[in-house]
C-alpha positions in Angstrom: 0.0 0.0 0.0 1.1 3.8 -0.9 2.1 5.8 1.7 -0.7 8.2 0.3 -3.4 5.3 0.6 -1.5 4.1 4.3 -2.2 7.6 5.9 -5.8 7.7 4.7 -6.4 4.0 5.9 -4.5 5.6 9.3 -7.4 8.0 9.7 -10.1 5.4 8.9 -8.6 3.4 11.4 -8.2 6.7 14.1 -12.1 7.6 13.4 -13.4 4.1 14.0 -11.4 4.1 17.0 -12.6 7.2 18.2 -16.2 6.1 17.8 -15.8 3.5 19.9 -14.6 5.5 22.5 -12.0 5.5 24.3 -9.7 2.6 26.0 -9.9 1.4 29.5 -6.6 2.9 31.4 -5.8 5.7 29.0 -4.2 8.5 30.7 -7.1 11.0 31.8 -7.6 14.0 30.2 -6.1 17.3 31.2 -7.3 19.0 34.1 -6.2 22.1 36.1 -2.9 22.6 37.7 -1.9 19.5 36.1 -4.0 16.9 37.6 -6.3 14.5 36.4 -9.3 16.2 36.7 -12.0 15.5 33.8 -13.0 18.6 31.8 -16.2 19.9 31.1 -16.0 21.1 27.3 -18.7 23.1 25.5 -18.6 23.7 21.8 -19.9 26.7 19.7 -20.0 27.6 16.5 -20.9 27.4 12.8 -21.3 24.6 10.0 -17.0 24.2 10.2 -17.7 23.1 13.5 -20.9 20.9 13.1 -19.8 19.4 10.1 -23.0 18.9 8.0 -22.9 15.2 5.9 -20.2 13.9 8.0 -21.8 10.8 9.5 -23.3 10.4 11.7 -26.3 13.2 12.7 -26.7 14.5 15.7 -30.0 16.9 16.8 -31.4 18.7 16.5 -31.7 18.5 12.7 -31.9 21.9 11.4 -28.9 22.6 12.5 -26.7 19.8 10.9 -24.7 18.7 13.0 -22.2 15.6 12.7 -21.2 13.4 16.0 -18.3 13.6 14.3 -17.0 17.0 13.5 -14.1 18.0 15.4 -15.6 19.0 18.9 -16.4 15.7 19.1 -13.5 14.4 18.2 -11.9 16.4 20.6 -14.1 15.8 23.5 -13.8 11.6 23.1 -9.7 12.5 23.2 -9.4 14.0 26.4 -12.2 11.9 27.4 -14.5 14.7 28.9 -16.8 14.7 31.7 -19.0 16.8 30.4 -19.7 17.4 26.6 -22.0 19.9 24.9 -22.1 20.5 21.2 -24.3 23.5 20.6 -22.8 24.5 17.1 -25.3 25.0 14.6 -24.6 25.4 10.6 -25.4 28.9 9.1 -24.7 30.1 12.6 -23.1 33.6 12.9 -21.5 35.8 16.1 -25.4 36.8 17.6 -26.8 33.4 17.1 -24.2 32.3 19.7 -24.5 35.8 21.9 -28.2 37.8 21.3 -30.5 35.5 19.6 -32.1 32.0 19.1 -31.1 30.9 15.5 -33.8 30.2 13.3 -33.4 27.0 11.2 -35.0 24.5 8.9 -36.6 22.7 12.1 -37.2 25.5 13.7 -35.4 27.9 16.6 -32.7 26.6 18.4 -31.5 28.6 21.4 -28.5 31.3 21.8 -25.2 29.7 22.1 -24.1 31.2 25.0 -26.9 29.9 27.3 -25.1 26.4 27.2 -22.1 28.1 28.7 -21.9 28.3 33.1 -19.7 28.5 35.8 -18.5 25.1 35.5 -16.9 25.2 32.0 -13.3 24.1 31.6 -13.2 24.7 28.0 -15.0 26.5 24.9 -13.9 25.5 21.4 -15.7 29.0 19.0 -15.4 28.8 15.1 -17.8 31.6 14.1 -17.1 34.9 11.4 -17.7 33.3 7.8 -21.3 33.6 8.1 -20.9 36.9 9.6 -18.4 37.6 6.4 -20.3 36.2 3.8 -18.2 33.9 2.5 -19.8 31.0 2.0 -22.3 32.5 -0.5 -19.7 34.4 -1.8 -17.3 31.6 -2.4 -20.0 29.5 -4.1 -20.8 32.8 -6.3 -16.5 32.3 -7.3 -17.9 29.0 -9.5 -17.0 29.5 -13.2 -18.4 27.9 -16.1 -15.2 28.6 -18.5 -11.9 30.1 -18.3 -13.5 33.3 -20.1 -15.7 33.8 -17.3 -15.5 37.2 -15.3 -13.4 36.6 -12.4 -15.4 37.1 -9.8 -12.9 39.6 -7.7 -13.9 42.1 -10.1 -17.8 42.1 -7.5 -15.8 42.5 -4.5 -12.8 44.9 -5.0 -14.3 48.1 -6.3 -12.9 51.3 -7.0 -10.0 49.9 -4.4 -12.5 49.0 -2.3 -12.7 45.5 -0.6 -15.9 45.0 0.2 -15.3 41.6 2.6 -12.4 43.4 4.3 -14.3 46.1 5.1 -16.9 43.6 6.3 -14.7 41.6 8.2 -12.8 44.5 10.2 -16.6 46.1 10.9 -17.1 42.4 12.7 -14.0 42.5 15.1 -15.9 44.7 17.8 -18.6 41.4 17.6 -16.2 39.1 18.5 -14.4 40.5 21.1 -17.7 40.9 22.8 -18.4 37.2 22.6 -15.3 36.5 23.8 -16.1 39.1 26.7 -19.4 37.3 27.5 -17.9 34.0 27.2 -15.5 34.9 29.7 -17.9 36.8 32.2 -20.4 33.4 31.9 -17.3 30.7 32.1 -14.9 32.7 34.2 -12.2 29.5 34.8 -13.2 28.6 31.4 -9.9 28.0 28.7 -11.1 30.2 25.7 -10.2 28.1 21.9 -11.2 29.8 18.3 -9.8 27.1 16.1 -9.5 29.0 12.6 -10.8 27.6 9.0 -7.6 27.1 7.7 -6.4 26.0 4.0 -9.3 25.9 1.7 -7.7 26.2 -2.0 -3.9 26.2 -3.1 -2.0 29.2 -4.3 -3.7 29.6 -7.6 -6.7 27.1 -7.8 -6.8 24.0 -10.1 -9.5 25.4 -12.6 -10.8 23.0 -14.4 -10.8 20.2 -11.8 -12.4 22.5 -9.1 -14.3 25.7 -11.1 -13.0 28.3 -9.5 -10.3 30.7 -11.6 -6.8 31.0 -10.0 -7.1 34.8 -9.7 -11.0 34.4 -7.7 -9.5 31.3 -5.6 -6.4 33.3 -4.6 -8.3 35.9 -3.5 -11.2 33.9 -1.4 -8.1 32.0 0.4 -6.8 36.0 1.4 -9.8 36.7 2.8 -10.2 33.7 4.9 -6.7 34.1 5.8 -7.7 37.6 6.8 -10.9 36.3 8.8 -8.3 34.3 10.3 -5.4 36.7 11.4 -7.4 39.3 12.9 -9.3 36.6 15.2 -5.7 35.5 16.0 -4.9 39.2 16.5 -7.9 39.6 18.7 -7.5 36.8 20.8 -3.9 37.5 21.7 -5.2 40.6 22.9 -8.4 38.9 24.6 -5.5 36.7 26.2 -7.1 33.8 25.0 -5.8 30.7 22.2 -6.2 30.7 19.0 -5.3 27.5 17.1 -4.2 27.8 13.4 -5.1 24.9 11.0 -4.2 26.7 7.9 -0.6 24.2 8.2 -2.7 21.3 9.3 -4.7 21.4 5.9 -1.7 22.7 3.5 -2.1 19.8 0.6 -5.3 18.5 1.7 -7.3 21.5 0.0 -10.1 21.1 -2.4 -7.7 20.5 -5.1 -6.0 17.4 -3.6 -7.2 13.5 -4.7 -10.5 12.5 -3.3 -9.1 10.2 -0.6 -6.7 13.3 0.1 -8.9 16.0 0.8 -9.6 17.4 4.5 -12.3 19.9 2.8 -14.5 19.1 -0.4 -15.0 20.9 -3.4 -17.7 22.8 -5.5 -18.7 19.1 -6.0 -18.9 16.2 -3.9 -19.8 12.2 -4.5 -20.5 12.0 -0.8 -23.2 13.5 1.8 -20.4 16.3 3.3 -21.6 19.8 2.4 -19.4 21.4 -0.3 -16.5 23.9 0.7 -17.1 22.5 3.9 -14.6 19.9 5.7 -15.2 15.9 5.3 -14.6 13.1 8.1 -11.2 13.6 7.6 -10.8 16.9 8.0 -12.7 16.9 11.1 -10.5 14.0 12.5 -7.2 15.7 11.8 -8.5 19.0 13.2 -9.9 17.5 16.6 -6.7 15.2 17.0 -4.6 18.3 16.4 -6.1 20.4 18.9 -6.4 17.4 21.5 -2.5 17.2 20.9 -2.1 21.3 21.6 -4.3 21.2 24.5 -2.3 17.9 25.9 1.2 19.8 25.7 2.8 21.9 28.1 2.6 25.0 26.7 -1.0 24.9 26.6 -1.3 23.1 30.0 -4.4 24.0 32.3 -4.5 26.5 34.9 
């Protein structure tokens, strides 16, 4: 067997594994002061999180929601005491803070009101929606390589219309951050970023976006991504990066490659929206940060 085919057999193997739960003996989790004190972990956040497609479903269903996207993942690693996954897809910054999210089977509740005194840990992975990429990114789709780029929509008169969006939201999230903290005070504060979604300069025609429009939609998620990492530096809270983590396994890469699908996909994950995979190697990555020293419990 390749050594291509050998790591994605590795990561069958990991999820399965993971599924199951975890072994008798394992070392416990990581608590506070470096003990063994089980956590109690609560997830927010949008469809990145949730992972819609990825089997298996969790409820409520209008929020598609995978019991194995990456909080989950992460919570059956350190082998949690307590586990809430309140993400939701579509969700943006006020439908974890101000407002019940409306959805497809109906309203689900604010976020936030999962979150109490006793929290050890938030995982957040919220601005896209608040950006507009998604919609924006599927707009990006070309039929031909004479189509218009699509840059030409959102850079106008030197204007970027999604920067300026995405600077206009920072004031947002530091205030979730802000009421995260005032409702979880002990609580160890995570945004985990959206990382590597398209290679320096696309692979039009295998995925239909041109290299000029897919260059630019990996900037501004980049973007999106520094200035949360900006922000929480200055919020004093962690911010994990997975653009490294998915370099190579973008929408471009083989099928049986890929951490994140395509404009097309011959399975039930959502497209331009992480597989099984990708919500493995992202939850097993951030079990491994949280585990070291560096990012020990206090």
């Amino acid at each position: 067997m390749g050594s291509k085919r050998l790591a994605v057999a590795s990561l069958i193997g990991a999820l399965a594994a993971a599924c199951a739960g975890p072994p008798s003996g394992s070392p416990a989790a990581p608590g506070r002061a470096g003990s063994t004190q089980r956590l109690s972990y609560v997830a927010v956040g949008d469809s990145f999180a949730a992972a819609p497609g990825v089997p298996d479903p969790a409820p409520p269903a209008g929020c598609r929601k995978s019991t194995n996207g990456y909080p989950s993942i992460l919570a059956r690693e350190l082998k949690v005491i307590s586990f809430v996954n309140v993400t939701c897809s579509g969700a943006k910054t006020e439908d974890i803070t101000v407002r019940a999210q409306q959805t497809t089977d109906g309203p689900v509740a604010r976020q936030i009101d999962s979150v109490d005194a006793s929290v050890d840990l938030i995982t957040v992975t919220i601005g896209a929606n608040d950006v507009g990429l998604p919609s924006d990114a599927k707009g990006c789709e070309a039929e031909s390589a004479e189509s218009e780029p699509c840059t030409n929509k959102f850079v106008v008169d030197n204007v970027d219309r999604i920067s300026q969006v995405s600077n206009a939201q920072l004031p947002a999230w530091g205030a979730l951050i802000d009421q995260l903290r005032a409702a979880a005070p002990h609580a160890r504060i995570v945004f985990v970023g959206y990382g590597t979604f398209v290679r320096p300069g696309g692979c039009f025609p295998a995925q239909p976006v041109l290299s000029r429009d897919a260059d630019y939609l990996q900037s501004k998620l980049s973007e999106l991504d520094d200035l949360q990492r900006q922000l929480a530096d200055e919020k004093g809270i962690d911010y994990f990066d997975t653009r490294l983590l998915a370099r190579g396994h973008d929408i471009c890469a083989a099928p049986n490659e890929r951490f994140i699908e395509g404009y097309m996909t011959a399975g039930s994950t959502e497209p331009l929206h992480p597989n099984a995979f990708g919500e493995m190697a992202v939850g097993k990555a951030l079990a491994d940060y949280l585990r070291s020293p560096r990012a020990a419990f206090n």
